[in-house]
N, C-alpha and C positions, 0 to 999 in steps of 0.2 A: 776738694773733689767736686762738690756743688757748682763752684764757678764753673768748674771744666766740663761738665756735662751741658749746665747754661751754654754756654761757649757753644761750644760743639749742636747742636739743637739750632742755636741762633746760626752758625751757618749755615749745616744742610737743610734751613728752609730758605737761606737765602738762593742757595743753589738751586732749589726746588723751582723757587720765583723765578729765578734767573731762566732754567729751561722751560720752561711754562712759557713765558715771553717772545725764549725763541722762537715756541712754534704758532704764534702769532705772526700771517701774513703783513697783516697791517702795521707790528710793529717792526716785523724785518724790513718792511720796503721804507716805511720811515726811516731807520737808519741807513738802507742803502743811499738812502737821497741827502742824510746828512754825512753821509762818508765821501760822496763824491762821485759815486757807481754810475748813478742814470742819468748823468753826465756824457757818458761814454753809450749804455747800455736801457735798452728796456725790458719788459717782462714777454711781449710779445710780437716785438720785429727787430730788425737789424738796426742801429743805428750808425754810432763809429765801429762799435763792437757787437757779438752775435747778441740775440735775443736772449735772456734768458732761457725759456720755454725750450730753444734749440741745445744750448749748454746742458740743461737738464737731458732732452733726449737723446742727445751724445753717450752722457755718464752714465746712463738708467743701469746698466748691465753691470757696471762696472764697479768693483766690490773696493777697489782702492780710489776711487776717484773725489773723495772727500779729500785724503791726506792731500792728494796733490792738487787738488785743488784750490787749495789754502795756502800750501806755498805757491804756485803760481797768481794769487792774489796779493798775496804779499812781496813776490816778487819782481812781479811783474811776467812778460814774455812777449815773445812773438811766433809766428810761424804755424798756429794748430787751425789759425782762423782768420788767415792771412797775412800777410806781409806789414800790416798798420800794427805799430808793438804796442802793450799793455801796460804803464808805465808801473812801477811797483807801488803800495799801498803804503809805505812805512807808517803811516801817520792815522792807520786805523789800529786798532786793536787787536792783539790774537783773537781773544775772543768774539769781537764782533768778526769779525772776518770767519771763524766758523759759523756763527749764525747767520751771515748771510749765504754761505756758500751751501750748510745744509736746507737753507728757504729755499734757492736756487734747484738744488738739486728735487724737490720735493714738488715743485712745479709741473705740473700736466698739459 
């Protein structure tokens, strides 16, 4: 029973770490630039794709715009932000792919 409560402890502080990280600017834009993102995108103009900063004032209002915003990362798209399609992410991680889209979203 020891083991298991160890256990258990040893995760939800891993998780704790884990979102703590998240909400590190610095370390989301590090991953975004190791995932491939600002490649396409910056935090604050247009490049192939919108701005961040514009993606976020899109979403602000919009109380589902996380979910879909993750699969649209993960899947890719085209058509919300012109005609240049978004090609899908497969090769990031669910989870990185939520902390960048919550960074994103969290942008002013």
């Amino acid at each position: 029973m020891t083991k298991f409560v160890t256990a258990l402890a040893a995760a939800a502080g891993l998780t704790l770490a884990s979102s703590a990280l998240a909400a590190d600017p610095k370390v989301a834009e590090a991953l975004a630039k190791n995932s491939g993102c600002l490649a396409c995108h910056t935090v604050d103009k247009k490049l192939v794709g919108p701005a961040y900063k514009d993606i976020a004032a899109k979403y602000r209002n919009n109380k589902g715009a996380e979910a879909a915003l993750i699969k649209k990362v993960k899947a890719g798209g085209k058509g919300v932000w012109g005609e240049v399609p978004m090609p899908p992410n497969m090769h990031v991680k669910d989870d990185d792919i939520k902390t960048l889209v919550q960074w994103i979203l969290s942008i002013k």
